[in-house]
C-alpha positions in Angstrom: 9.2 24.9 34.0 7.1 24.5 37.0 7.7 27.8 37.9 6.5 29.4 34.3 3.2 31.0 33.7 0.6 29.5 32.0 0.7 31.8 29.6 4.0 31.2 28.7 3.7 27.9 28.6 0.2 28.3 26.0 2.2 30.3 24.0 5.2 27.5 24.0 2.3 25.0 23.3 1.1 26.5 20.3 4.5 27.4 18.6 5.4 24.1 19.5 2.0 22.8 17.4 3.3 25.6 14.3 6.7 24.3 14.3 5.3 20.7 14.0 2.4 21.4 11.2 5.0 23.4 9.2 7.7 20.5 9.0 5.4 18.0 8.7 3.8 20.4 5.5 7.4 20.3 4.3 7.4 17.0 4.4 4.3 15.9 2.5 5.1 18.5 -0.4 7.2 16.1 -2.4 4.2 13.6 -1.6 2.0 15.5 -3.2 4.0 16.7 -6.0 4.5 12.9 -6.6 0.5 12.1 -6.7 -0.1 14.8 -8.7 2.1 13.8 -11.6 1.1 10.5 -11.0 -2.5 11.6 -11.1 -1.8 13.0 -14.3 -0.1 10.3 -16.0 3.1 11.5 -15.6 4.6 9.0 -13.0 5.7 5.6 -14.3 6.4 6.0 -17.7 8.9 4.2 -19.2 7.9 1.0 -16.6 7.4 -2.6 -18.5 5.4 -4.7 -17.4 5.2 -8.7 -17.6 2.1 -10.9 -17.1 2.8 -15.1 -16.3 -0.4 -17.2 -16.8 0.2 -20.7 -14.2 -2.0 -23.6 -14.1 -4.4 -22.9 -11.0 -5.5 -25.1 -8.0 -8.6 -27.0 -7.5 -9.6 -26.5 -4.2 -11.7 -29.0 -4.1 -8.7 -31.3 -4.0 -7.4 -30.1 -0.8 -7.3 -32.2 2.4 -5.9 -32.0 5.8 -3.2 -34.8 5.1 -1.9 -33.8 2.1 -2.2 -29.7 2.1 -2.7 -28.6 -1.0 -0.5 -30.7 -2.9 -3.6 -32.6 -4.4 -4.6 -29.7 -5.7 -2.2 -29.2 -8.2 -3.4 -29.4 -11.9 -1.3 -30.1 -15.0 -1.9 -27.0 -17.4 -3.4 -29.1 -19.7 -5.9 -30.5 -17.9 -6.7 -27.4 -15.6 -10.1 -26.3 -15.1 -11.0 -22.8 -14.5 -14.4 -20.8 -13.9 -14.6 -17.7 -15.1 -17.4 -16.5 -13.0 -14.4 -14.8 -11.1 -13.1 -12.6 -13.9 
């Protein structure tokens, strides 16, 4: 290849950089396809869902000896702030 003119080896370059773009376009199509449909709705229907409420931990209980162990609340007794939601 030394011996090749530049030429040559620009023209190599750049039907090297088509080859690439055009496979890598290939590639993507089905990616695409896929947003679109889920863009439109389309993607994911028929999925179930499932929600778990658990008691939460108080942070305020944690401590370098014990981890977050004291933390732990009974469900009953939990308290929660909603100035998160």
């Amino acid at each position: 290849m030394a011996d090749t003119p530049k030429r040559i080896k620009r023209l190599l370059r750049e039907q090297g950089g088509r080859a690439h773009e055009e496979e890598l376009r290939r590639a993507l199509v089905p990616v695409a396809e896929a947003f679109k449909r889920w863009e439109h709705g389309e993607l994911g229907s028929g999925w179930r869902y499932q929600a778990y409420v658990v008691a939460p931990l108080n942070a305020a209980k944690f401590n370098a000896d014990e981890g977050i162990r004291e933390g732990r609340q009974k469900g009953s007794q939990a308290t929660l702030s909603l100035e998160r939601f």
